[in-house]
C-alpha positions as CSV (number, residue, x, y, z in Angstrom):
1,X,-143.8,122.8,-52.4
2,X,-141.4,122.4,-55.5
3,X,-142.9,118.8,-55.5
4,X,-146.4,119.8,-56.6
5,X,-145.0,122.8,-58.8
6,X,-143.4,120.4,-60.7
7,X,-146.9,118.4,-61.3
8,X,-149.0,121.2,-63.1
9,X,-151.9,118.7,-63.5
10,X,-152.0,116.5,-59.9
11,X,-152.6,120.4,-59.1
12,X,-155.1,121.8,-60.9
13,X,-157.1,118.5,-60.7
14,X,-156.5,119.2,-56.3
15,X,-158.1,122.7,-57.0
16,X,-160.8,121.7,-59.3
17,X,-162.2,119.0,-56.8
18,X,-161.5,121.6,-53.7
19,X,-163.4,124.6,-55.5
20,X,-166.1,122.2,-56.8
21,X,-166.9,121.3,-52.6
22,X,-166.7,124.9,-51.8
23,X,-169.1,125.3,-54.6
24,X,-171.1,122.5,-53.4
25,X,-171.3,123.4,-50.0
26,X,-170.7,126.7,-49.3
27,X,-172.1,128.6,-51.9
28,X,-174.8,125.8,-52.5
29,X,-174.3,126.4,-56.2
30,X,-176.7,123.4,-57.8
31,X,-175.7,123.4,-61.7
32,X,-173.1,120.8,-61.5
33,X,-171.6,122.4,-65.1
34,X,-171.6,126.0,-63.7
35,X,-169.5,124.6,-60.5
36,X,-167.0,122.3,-62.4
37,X,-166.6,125.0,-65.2
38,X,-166.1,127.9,-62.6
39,X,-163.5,125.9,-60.4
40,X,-161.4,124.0,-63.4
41,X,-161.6,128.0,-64.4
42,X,-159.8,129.5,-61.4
43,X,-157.6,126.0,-61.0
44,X,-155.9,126.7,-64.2
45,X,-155.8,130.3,-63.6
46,X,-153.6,128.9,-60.3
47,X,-152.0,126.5,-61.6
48,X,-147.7,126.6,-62.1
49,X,-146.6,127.7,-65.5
50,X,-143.7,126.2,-67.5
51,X,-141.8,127.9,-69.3
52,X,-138.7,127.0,-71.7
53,X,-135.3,129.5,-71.3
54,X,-132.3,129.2,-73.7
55,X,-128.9,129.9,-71.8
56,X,-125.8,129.5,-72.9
57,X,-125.5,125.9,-71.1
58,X,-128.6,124.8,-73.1
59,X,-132.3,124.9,-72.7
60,X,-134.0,124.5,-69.3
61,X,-137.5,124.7,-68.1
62,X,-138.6,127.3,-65.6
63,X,-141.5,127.0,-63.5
64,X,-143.8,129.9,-62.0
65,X,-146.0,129.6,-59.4
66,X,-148.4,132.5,-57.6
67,X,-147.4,130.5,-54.3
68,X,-143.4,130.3,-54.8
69,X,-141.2,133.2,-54.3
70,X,-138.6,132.1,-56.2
71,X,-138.8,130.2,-59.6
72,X,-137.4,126.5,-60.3
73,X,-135.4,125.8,-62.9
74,X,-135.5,122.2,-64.1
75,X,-132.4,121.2,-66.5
């Protein structure tokens, strides 16, 4: 999981192309640019978030996710 919180955009490009099937199939949504802006919509709202923190050992990065309990902190 701290793998693909790491890559922000292998993930939301995972989400868009899963919503855009459910779309597609389940909801048999037609408008291909209503079902690719709707799911690369709620992919980014999904997707981690980085975020830079000063300390007093220097900068480090700090990634968020709605899916990890804990956040990682990249040096």
């Amino acid at each position: 999981m701290k793998y693909v919180a790491k890559k922000p955009f292998l993930v939301v490009f995972i989400f868009t192309v899963v919503f855009v099937i459910f779309f597609d199939v389940v909801l048999d949504v037609e408008n291909i640019l209503i079902r690719t802006s709707i799911s690369s919509f709620i992919a980014v709202l999904l997707a981690p978030r980085k975020k830079k923190i000063k300390t007093q050992t220097g900068a480090k990065t700090q990634i968020t996710w709605l899916f990890l309990k804990e956040p990682i902190t990249i040096e």
